[in-house]
Every structure is written in C-alpha cells, then in structure tokens.
TORKE-880316 format. One line per 4 residues: for each residue x, y, z of C-alpha. Coordinates in Angstrom, 3 decimals. Each point is the difference from the previous one (the first is absolute). Layout:
<sites>
X,Y,Z ~ ...
</sites>
This chain:
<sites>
-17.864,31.924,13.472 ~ 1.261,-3.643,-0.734 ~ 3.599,-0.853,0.723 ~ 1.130,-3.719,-1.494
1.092,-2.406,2.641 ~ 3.758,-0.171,0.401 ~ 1.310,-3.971,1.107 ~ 2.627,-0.401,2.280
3.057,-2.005,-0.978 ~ -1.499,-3.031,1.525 ~ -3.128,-0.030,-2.147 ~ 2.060,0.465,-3.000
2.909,-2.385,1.281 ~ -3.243,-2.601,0.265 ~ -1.500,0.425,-3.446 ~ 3.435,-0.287,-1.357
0.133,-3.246,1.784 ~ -2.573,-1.081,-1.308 ~ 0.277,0.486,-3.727 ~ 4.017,-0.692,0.518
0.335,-2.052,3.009 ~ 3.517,0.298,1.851 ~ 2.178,-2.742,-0.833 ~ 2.593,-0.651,3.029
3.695,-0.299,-0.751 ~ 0.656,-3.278,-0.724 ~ 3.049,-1.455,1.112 ~ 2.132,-1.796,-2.442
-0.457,-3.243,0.969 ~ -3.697,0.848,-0.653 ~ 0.376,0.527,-3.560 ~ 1.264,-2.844,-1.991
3.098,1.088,-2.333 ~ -1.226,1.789,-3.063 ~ -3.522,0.490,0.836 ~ -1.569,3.342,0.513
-2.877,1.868,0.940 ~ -2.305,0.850,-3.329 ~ 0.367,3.662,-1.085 ~ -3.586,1.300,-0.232
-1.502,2.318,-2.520 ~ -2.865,2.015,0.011 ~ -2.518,-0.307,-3.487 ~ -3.133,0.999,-0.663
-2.739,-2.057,-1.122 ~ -4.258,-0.443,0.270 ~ -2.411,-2.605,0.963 ~ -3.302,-0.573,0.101
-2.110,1.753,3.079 ~ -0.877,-4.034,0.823 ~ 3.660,-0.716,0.180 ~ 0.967,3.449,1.780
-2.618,-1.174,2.605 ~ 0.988,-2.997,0.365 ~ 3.560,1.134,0.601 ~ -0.989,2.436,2.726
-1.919,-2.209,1.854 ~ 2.669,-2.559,-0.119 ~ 2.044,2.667,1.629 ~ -2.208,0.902,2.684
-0.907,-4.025,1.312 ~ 2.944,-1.487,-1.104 ~ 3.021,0.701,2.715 ~ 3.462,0.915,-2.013
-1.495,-0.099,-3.247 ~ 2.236,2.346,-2.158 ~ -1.645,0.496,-3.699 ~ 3.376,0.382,-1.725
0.882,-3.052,1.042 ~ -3.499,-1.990,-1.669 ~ 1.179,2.585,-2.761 ~ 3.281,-1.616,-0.669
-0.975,-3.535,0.626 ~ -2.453,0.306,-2.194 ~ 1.794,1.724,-2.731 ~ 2.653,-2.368,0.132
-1.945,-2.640,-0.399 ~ -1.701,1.169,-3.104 ~ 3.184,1.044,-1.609 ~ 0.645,-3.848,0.385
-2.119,0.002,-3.272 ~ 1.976,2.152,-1.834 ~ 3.370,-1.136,-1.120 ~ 1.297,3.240,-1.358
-0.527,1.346,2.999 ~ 3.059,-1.642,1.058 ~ 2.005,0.652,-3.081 ~ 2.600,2.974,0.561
-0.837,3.714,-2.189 ~ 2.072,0.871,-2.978 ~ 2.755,2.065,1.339 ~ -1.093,3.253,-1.493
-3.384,-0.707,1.741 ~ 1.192,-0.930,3.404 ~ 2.868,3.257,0.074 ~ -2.993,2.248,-0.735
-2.152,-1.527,2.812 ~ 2.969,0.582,2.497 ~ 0.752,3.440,-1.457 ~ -3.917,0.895,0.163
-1.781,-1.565,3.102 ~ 0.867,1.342,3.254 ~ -1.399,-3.506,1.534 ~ 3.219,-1.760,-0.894
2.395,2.369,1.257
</sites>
C-alpha cells in the first residue's frame, strides 16, 4: 500500500521561498517616499518546450534566478512597443475588470 509523502513546514516554508522569496521589513528610510513594492499577479501562459528548457536550466545553474522576474522584464519591455498599452480602458471596461477579476482585488 502506497501512502504520499507528507513535507514538513520547512520543506514547504522553502519552496515558498523560493517561488516568493521573503522580503524583510524595510525600514522607512529604506523606501524612498511614494515608492512601493510591485503587487504581483499570477497568469497563465505557454512556451515553447526549447524555451521551457531553457528556463529550467537557467534556474538550476543560475544562483537567485527567479523566472517571474525575466517574465516581467521582459514583458515590460515588449509592451514598450505598444502604445495603447499605456492608454487607460474606457470606464465601463475597466469597472468590469475590477468587478470580475479576483487578481485586482
């Protein structure tokens, strides 16, 4: 008979670490007025298995690599082409995206 593994709290304290390292209290001298920490949001997307790969193994060699942050670099950068990406949503358009997607709240 086959039982799953159970983790300790430590196990799971460490892979939470490592998809969502722990940020230490910042003092508030640290932050300069009126800046904050980003608000992250979990989305789905695919790639290609070259690019999934490449990804992984980028993880495993590379010390503190964290994909979401390539993700958003690299996201942000490509929404440089896009002007509209900047312009605001109709009103009717942005109240149903806060009324709808629990990512916002």
């Amino acid at each position: 008979m086959s039982t799953k593994p159970s983790f300790g709290n430590k196990v799971l304290a460490a892979i939470n670490d490592r998809i969502e390292p722990a940020k230490p209290v910042a003092e508030p001298a640290d932050t300069p007025a009126g800046e904050q920490e980003p608000v992250w949001v979990s989305f789905t997307t695919a790639v290609s298995k070259e690019t999934y790969m490449k990804l992984k193994q980028a993880e495993h060699w590379i010390p503190g690599f964290l994909m979401k942050e390539l993700t958003e670099a690299a996201l942000v950068k490509e929404l440089e082409n896009y002007p509209e990406a900047s312009k605001p949503l109709p009103a009717p358009v942005l109240e149903k995206l806060l009324r709808t997607s629990k990512k916002l709240r």
